[in-house]
Every structure is written in C-alpha cells, then in structure tokens.
Wavefront OBJ file of the C-alpha trace (Angstrom):
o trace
v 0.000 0.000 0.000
v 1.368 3.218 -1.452
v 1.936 5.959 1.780
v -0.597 8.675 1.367
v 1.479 12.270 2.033
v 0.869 15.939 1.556
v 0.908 16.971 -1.829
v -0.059 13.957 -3.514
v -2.911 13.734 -6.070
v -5.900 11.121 -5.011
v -9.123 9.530 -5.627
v -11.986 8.444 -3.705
v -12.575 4.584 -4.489
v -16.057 4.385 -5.618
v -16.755 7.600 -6.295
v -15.676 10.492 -8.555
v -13.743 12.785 -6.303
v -10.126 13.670 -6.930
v -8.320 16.455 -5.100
v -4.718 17.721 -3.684
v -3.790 16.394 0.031
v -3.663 18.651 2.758
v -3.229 16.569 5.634
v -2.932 13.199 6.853
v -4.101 12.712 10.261
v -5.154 9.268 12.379
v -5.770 7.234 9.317
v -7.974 9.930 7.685
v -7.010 12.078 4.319
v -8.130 15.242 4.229
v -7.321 16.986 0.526
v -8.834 20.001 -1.561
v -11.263 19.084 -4.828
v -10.373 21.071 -8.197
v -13.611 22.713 -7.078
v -12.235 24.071 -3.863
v -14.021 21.878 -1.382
v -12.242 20.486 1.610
v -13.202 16.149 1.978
v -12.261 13.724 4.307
v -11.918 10.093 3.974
v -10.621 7.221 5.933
v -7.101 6.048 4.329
v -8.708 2.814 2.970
v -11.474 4.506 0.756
v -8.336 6.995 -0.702
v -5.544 5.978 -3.772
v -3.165 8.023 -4.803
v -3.299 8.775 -8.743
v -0.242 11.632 -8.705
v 1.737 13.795 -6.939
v 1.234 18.245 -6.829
v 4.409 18.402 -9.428
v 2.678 15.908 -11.594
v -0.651 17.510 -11.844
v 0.482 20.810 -11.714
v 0.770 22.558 -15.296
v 4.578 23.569 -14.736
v 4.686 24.713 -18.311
v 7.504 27.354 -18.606
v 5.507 30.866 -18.501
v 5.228 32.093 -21.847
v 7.946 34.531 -23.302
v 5.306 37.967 -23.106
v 5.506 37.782 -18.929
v 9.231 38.878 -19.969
v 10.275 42.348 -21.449
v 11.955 40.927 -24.481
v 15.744 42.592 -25.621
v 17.959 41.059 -27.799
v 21.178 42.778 -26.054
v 21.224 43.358 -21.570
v 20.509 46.646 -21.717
v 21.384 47.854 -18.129
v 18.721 50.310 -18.368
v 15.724 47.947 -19.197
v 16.750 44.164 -17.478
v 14.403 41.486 -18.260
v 11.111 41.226 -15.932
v 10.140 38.134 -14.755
v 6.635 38.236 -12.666
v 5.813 35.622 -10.185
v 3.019 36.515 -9.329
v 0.713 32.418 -9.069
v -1.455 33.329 -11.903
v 1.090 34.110 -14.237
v 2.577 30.787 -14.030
v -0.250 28.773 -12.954
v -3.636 29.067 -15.167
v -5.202 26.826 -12.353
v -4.045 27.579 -9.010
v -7.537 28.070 -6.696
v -7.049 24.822 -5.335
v -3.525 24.735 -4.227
v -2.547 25.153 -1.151
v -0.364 27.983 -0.275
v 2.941 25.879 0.625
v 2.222 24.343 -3.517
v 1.742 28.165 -5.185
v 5.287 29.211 -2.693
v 6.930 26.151 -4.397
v 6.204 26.704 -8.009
v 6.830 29.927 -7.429
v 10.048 29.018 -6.095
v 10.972 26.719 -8.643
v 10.365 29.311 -11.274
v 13.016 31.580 -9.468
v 15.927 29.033 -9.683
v 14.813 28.586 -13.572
v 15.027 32.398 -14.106
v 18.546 32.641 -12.223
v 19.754 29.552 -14.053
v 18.888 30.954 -17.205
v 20.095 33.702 -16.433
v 23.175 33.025 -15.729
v 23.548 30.694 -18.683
v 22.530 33.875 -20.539
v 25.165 36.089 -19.010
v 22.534 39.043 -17.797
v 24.012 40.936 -15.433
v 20.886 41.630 -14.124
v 17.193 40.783 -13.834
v 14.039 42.059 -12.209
v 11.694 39.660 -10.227
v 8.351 40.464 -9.073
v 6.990 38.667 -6.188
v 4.341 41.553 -4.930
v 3.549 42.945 -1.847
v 2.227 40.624 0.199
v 3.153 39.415 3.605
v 7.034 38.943 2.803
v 6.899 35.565 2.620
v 7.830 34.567 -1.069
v 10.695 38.063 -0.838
v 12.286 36.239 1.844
v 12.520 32.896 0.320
v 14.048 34.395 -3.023
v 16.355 36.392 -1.091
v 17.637 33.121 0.516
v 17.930 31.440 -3.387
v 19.752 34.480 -3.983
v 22.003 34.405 -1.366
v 22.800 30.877 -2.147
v 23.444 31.446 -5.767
v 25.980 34.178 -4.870
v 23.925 36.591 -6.102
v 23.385 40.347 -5.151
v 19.766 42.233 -4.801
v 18.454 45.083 -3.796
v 15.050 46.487 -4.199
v 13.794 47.558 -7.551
v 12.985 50.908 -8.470
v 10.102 51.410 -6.325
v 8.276 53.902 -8.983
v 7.785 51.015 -11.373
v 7.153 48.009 -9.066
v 6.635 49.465 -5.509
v 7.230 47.131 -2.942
v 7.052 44.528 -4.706
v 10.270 43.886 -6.978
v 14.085 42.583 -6.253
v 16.431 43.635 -8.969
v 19.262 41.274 -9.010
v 22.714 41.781 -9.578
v 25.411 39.507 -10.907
l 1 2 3 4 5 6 7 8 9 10 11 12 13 14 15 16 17 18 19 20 21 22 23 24 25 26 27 28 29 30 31 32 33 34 35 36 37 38 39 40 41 42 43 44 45 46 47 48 49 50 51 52 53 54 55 56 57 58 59 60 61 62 63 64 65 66 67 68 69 70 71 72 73 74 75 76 77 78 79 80 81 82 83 84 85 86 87 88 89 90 91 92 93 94 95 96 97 98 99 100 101 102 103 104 105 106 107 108 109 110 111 112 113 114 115 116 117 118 119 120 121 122 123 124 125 126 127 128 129 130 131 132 133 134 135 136 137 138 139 140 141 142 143 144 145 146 147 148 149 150 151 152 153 154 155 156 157 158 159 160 161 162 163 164 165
C-alpha cells in the first residue's frame, strides 16, 4: 500500500472525487477538490493517482511575462513576474505551501537561465504581500551568490528585487 502524504494527487474509491492532500491525520485524508471543497476520507477509501508536481501545469511561462531585448541593456533588465497566476492558469485549489513552491521553482529557472545567458541583471516580481515569497528568493539568492536590492520602487513598488550579478 502506497503511503498517502501531503501533496499527492488522489481519488476516492467508488466515487468520482479527486483532489490535492492537505493533511494526513489518524488514518484519515483530508485533501482540496479542483472545485475548492475540503473532503475527508478514511485512508482505505483513498488511492493516490499523482503527486502536486505531476498535476500541476509547470509549463515554462510564456515569453510575453518577460520584457523581451535582444542585447542586456542595463537600463531595461528582463522582468520576470511571479506573481501564481502568471505561471499557474489553475491555481484556486492549491494550497499555499504548492503556489510558494512553483513559485520558487520558477526563481531558480530564471537565475539559471540567467546566468547561462550572461545578464548581469534581472528584475523579479513577487508583490507585496506578507514577505513571505521576498524572503525565500532572497535566501535562493544568497545561495546562488547573487546580489539584490530592491527595484525601483516607482515602477514596481514594494514589490520587486532587482538582481545583480
């Protein structure tokens, strides 16, 4: 028998409900329908079909959420916006630990492309929210060896990092 965890995709035996696990909890799986409705089950009535990364469109977000240039132009960087529903068409029922981690994956994609690219800098937008995703990239940054600092605040508020080879 396959262990049910967090994150995995499942389906009621018998019936035709599929949904996103939230918790596990004395032998009863609680997950989220593509509708948005919270169900419980006991463990035996539950099979897992998929996993969050496998169900999750993780399709690269398309070239327009970037300012295209054909040279780095210090003076217009490319703009990559993470805001969740620019990379993910269907994100309502994800859990907010799932939209952080796409979110996060897309920010080591961007810095390993551009790296491979050679930019000497880049703009992310993560918005203004409670600090939560900012703090996270910082730490990716950090850990690439790369410099930030806030973007210009009369484009992007708050709510940008411009990063710096």
């Amino acid at each position: 028998m396959t262990k049910i965890k967090v994150g995995d995709r499942v389906s009621v035996i018998d019936d035709n409900l599929e949904g996103i696990v939230e918790n596990v909890e004395n032998q009863t799986v609680f997950f989220t329908t593509d509708e948005g409705f919270t169900m419980q089950f006991p463990v035996e009535k539950v099979v897992v079909i998929g996993n969050i990364l496998d169900t999750v469109n993780l399709r690269k977000p398309k070239e327009k959420f970037v300012k295209k240039t054909e040279k780095q132009d210090s003076k217009n960087p490319p703009v990559f916006d993470l805001h969740i529903e620019k990379l993910q068409v269907k994100h309502h029922h994800l859990s907010s630990a799932q939209k952080l981690e796409i979110q996060l994956n897309e920010v080591k994609r961007i810095i390993h492309r551009m790296k491979r690219k050679h930019y000497k800098e880049f703009i992310l937008i993560h918005g203004e929210g409670k600090g939560v995703l900012r703090k996270e990239i910082e730490k990716i940054l950090r850990q690439n060896g790369l410099k930030y600092t806030d973007a210009a605040y009369h484009e992007y508020g708050n709510g940008g990092i411009l990063v710096i080879k």
